[in-house]
N, C-alpha and C positions, 0 to 999 in steps of 0.2 A: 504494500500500500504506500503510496506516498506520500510525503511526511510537506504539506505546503505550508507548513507556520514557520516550519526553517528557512522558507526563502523569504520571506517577509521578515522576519529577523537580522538579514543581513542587508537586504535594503538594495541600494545600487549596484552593492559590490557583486548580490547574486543574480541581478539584471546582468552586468555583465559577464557573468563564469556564463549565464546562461544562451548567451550572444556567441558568444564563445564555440561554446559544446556544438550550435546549431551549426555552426560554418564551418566547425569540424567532419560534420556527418555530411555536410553537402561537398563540401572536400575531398571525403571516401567517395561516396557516389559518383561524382565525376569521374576523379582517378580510376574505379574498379568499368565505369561507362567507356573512358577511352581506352582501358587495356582490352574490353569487347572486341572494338570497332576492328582495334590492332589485330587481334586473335581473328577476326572475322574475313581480315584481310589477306590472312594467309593459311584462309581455307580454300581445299582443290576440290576444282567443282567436279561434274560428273560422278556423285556415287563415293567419293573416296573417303570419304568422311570429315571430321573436323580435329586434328592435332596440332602439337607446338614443333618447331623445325626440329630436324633431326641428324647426328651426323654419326657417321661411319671415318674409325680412325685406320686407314689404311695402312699405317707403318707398324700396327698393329697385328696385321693379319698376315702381316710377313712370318712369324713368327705361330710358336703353336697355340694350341686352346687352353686355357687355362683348367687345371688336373682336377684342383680340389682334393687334392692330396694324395690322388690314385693313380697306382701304376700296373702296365699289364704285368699279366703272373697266371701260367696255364699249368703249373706244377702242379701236381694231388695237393690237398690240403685234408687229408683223411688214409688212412688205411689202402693202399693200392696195391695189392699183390702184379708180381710178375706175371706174364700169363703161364701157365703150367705147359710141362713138356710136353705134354699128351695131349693135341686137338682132337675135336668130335669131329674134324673134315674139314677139305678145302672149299673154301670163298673163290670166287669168281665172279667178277661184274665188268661190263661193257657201260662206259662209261659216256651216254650221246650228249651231242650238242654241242657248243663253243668252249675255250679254252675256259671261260670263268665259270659255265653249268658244266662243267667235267672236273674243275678242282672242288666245288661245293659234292659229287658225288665221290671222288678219291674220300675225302672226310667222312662220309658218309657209309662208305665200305668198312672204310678201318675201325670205324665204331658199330658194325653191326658186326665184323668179326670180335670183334671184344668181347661183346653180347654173349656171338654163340659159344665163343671159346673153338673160334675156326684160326686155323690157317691163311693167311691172306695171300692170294697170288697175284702177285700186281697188275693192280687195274688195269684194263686196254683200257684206249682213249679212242673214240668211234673217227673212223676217217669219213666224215658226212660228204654227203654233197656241197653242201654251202662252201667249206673249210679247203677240199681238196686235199689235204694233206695226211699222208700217213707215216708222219712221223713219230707217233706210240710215247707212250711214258718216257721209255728210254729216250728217244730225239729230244724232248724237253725239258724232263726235270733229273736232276743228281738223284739216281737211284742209290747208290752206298749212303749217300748223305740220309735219304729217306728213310734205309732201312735200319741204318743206327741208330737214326734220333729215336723211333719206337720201337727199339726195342726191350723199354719198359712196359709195354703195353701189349704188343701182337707179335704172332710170329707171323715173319713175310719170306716169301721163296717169290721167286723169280718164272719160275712152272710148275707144274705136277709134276715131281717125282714119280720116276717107274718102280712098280713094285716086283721083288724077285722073291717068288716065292716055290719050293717043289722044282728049280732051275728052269722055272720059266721066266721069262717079265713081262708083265701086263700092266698094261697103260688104263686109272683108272680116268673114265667116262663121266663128267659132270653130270648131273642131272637141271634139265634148263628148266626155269621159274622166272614168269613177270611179276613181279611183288607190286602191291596196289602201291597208286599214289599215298604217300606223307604215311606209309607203314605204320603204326607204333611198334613198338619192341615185344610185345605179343605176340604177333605175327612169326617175326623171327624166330620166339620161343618156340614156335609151334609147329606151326607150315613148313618153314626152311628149315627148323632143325630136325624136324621125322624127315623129310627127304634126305639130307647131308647121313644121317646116321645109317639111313635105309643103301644110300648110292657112295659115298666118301667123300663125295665133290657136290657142289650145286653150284651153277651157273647161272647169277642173275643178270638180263638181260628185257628190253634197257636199263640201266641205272641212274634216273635223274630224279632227286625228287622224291628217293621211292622208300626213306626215312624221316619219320615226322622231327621238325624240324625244334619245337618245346616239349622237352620233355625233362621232367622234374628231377632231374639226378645229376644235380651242377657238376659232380666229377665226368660222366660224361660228355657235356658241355665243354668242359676243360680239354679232354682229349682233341677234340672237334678244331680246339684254336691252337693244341701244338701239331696239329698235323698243317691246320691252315697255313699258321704263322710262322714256323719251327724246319718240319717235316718236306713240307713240298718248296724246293729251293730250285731255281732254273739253273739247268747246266751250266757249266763256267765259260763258255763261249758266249750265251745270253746275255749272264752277268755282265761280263768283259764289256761287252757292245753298250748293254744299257748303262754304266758307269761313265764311258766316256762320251756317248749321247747327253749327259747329265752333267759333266764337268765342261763339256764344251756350250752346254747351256748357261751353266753358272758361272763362266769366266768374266760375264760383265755385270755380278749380281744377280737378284732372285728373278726369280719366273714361274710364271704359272702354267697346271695343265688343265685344260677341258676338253671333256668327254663331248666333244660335239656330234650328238646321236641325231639327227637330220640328217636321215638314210631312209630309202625305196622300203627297206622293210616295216620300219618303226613308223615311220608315215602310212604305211598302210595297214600296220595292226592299229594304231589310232584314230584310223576313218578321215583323217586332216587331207581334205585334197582339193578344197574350192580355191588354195592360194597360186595353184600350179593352170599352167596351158592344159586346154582340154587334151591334147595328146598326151601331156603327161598325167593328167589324169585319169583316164585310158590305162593306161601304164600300171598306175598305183591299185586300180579297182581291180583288175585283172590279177595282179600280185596276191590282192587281198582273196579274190573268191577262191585263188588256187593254196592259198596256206594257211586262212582263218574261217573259223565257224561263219557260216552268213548270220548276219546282226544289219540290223537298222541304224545308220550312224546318222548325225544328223550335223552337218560341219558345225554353225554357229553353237548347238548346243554344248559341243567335245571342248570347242573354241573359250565360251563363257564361265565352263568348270575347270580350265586347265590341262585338260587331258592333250590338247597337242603340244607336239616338242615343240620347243621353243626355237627360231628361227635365228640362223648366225647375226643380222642385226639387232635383235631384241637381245641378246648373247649380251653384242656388245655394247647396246643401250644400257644393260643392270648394272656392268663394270661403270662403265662411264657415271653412270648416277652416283654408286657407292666410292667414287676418286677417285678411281685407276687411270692414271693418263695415257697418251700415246706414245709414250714409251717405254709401257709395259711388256715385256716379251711373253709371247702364250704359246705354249707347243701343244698343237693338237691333235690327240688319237683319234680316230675318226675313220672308219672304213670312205670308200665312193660314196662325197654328199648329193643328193639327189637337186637337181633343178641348177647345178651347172653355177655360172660365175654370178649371172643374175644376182643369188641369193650370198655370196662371198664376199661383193663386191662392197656393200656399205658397212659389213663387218671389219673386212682388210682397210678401206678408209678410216675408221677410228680408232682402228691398230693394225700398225702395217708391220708388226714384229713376230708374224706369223710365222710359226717352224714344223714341222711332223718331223719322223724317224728318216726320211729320206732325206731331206735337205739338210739335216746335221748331219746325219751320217751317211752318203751315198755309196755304199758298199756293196760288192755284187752280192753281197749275201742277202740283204735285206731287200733288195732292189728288186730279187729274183721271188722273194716268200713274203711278200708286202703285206697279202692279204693271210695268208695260212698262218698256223699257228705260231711262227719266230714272230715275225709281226705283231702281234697281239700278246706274247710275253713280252717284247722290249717294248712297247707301250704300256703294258699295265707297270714295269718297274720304272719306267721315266715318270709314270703319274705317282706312285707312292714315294718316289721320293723327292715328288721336285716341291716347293715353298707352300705353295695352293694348290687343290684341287678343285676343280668345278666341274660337277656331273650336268647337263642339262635337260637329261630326263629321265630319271631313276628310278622310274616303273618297273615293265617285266626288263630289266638290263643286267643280266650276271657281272658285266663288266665294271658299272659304276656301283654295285652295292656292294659288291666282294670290294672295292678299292674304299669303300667307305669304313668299312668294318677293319681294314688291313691300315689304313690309314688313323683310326682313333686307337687301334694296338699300338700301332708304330710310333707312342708317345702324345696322341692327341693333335696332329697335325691340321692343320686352318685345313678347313673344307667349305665350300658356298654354294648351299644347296637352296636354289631358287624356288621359291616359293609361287608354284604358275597357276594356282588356283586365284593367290591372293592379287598376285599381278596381271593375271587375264583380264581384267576392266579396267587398268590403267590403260595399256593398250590397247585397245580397243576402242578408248576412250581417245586416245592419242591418232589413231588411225582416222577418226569421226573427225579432227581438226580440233580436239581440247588439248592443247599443249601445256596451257599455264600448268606448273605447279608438278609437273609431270616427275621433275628426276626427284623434287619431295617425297613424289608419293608413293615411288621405287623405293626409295630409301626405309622409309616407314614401313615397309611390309618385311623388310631383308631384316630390318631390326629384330625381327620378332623371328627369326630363325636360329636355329644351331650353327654355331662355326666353328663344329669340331669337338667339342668340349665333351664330361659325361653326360648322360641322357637315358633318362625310361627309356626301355622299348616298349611302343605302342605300337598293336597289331594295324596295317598290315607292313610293320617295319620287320626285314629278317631278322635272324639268329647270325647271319653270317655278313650284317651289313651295321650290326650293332651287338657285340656280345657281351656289355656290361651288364651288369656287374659279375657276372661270373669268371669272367676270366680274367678279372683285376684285382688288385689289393688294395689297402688302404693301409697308410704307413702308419699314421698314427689313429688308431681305429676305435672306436665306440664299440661297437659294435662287432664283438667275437667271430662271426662268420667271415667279418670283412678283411680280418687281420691277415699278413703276407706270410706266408712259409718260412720255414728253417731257410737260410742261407746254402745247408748243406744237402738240402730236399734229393741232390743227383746221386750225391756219395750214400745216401739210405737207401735210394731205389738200389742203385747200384750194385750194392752190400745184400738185399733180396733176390738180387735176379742170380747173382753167383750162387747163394744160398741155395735156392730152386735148381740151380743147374748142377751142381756137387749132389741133392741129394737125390737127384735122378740120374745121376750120371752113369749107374750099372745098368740100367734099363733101356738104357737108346739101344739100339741097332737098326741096320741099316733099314729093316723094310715098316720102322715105325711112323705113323700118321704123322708126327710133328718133327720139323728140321729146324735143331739151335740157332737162335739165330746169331746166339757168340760166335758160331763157327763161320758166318760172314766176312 
């Protein structure tokens, strides 16, 4: 209640506190009115909403993501027996598809032989049509390296052993199985292991996909990223090539890779074709009816949710908005982009520091296997290790989410993953002739993403494109599950596996199911 006998009391003196007070509060009002008008002024119109400016520190992103104290770690943190001398049968799997959905099924093998307590015979790698190449496990990755680093885990041979039995030798016969899509480990219990114990061998074919991908047993999980991360290492002629691709990059400072996915394929698994000459459209519809389910696609609809790739100008509209100048260097893995120079050309205009594997390195080796599988290992190791990565569409893309996942192991590396749902109506909006406010309002949406750092996984993000926290530690940890392993985690496997192999060591001979893999 207010108290007016108190101002009457003081007389002038509360006339004027009270003169005062009033052109105080008309004071605020103005002030808080004109910081409106301001606020109002550097609102983007078309849809974008209404926020305060924003900026992206570029010298920043040189550099990795900030950890938050976690570092990878795919060593057991529990009880992990070697596997025992005695398998119940040989693994075999044919491994289809690209160089990245065929390292995501190598993983996938080596933990389903865990499972059964099989034998692994090293995965074939399918010589598709697309790929051309049959160049096999052996042509790409360091098989000794592979098969030491698990040898805390699985036993791996290189074939089927012949068996000599009664002085005969008989070559045992796989038994072939298509295992359903995203399997659980049920499955394996059951199906493939009555077949392996019934035949010695089973042979699953194809192999993609064809182990569920969550599954609740984070040592598990763990295997999964030393085989990813660890395990499968590109021969040394790879290496070699992608190092000095990498240092010939880096002689003038940092540089970025992106995955520039604007290709005949991805364009027409996304229905995106109203931007192309009807010839080439032609082109892309026909592509689509002869490799994807028929589906109703509806361009503007694909368009306004983000579902098409994002176009090398719009590429390089997001850098330019978020600061990167034009003389940024960007090396780009990218098979044949579809729609020719048309679509290159105002990308290359606002960075013309464009490089791929060839023009650093013009070597007959890679000159000759551009597109096959050398290609696609010295592009995936130029992208994990160069400054940035940018994926531009990392939908169904083995290549950019395996480098996703390889890249936040690899220490939490800057990665800028565009946000094309959030930025299809700027664009859009920008194509209609609303420019004001445009690289604002790019900025605004990029804010509000991941750049590389830890992060939930939220479905439908992979296991193999984000494996936190399982396959990380925390150094100084709350939280007991999160804490990092003994220092000496290898010298105890280590210490077990000889263990297991001394006290089996009168039972081997030659014509038994399991081969040491000490003796590698």
């Amino acid at each position: 209640m207010r108290r007016y006998g108190h101002h009457r009391l003081h007389g002038k003196q509360g006339g004027l506190k009270g003169m005062v007070g009033k052109l105080s509060i008309a004071v605020v009002v103005l002030l808080i009115c004109t910081l409106c008008l301001l606020y109002s002024a550097t609102t983007i119109g078309g849809g974008h909403g209404s926020y305060s400016p924003s900026k992206i520190n570029v010298e920043e992103l040189w550099g990795s993501a900030k950890s938050g104290g976690w570092r990878p770690s795919s060593a057991p943190r529990s009880v992990w027996p070697p596997p025992p001398q005695e398998s119940n049968g040989y693994l075999r799997v044919r491994c289809n598809g690209g160089l990245n959905q065929q390292r995501t099924a190598i993983c996938n093998a080596v933990l389903a032989a865990r499972i059964m307590n099989a034998t692994l015979v090293l995965p074939e790698l399918d010589a598709n049509s697309f790929w051309h190449d049959d160049s096999g496990f052996q042509g790409i990755y360091d098989v000794e390296h592979f098969i030491q680093t698990l040898r805390y885990d699985v036993q791996i041979v290189e074939s089927i052993p012949e068996i000599h039995k009664n002085g005969k030798t008989k070559k045992i016969k796989a038994y072939q199985l298509r295992p359903p899509r995203d399997a659980p480990i049920s499955w394996y219990l059951t199906e493939a292991m009555e077949q392996m114990k019934k035949h010695g061998a089973i042979y699953l074919t194809p192999f993609s996909h064809r182990l569920a991908e969550e599954i609740d047993n984070p040592e598990y999980q763990r295997l999964r990223c030393r085989v990813n991360y660890h395990a499968l290492r590109f021969k040394p002629n790879i290496m070699k090539l992608s190092e000095s691709i990498v240092d010939k990059l880096r002689a003038e400072g940092h540089f970025m890779s992106i995955h520039l996915r604007f290709e005949m394929d991805m364009l027409a698994f996304a229905g995106c074709f109203d931007i192309f000459k009807p010839e080439q459209q032609r082109i892309l519809k026909k592509y689509r009816e002869e490799n994807f389910k028929e589906k109703k696609l509806v361009y503007k609809e694909r368009r306004a949710i983000g579902k098409c790739p994002l176009t090398p100008e719009e590429v390089g509209l997001i850098l330019r908005a978020m600061g990167f100048d034009n003389s940024t260097k960007i090396y780009l893995a990218a098979g044949e982009l579809f729609g020719g120079e048309k679509f290159m050309k105002p990308f290359r205009a606002l960075f013309p520091h464009l490089e791929n594997h060839s023009s650093v390195d013009p070597s007959e080796e890679l000159v000759t296997n551009t597109r096959g599988l050398l290609g696609s290992a010295v592009d995936y190791m130029v992208c994990l290790l160069s400054d940035i990565f940018m994926p531009t569409y990392d939908g169904p893309s083995n290549f950019a989410n395996n480098l996703l996942g390889h890249r936040l192991y690899y220490g939490f590396r800057t990665t800028i993953r565009p946000d094309r749902k959030g930025l299809a109506p700027i664009f859009i909006d920008r194509e209609n002739g609303q420019t004001a406010g445009f690289e604002e309002a790019v900025r605004h949406v990029m804010l509000k993403t991941n750049f590389g750092g830890p992060h939930k996984r939220v479905p439908p993000e992979s296991f193999y494109t984000n494996s936190w926290p399982e396959c990380f530690c925390q150094i100084s940890a709350q939280n007991p599950t999160d804490e990092c392993p003994p220092d000496n985690v290898l010298d105890i496997l280590n210490s077990r596996l000889e263990s297991e192999a001394r006290s089996n060591s009168q039972s081997l001979t030659q014509g038994n199911f399991s081969t040491s893999i000490l003796k590698r």
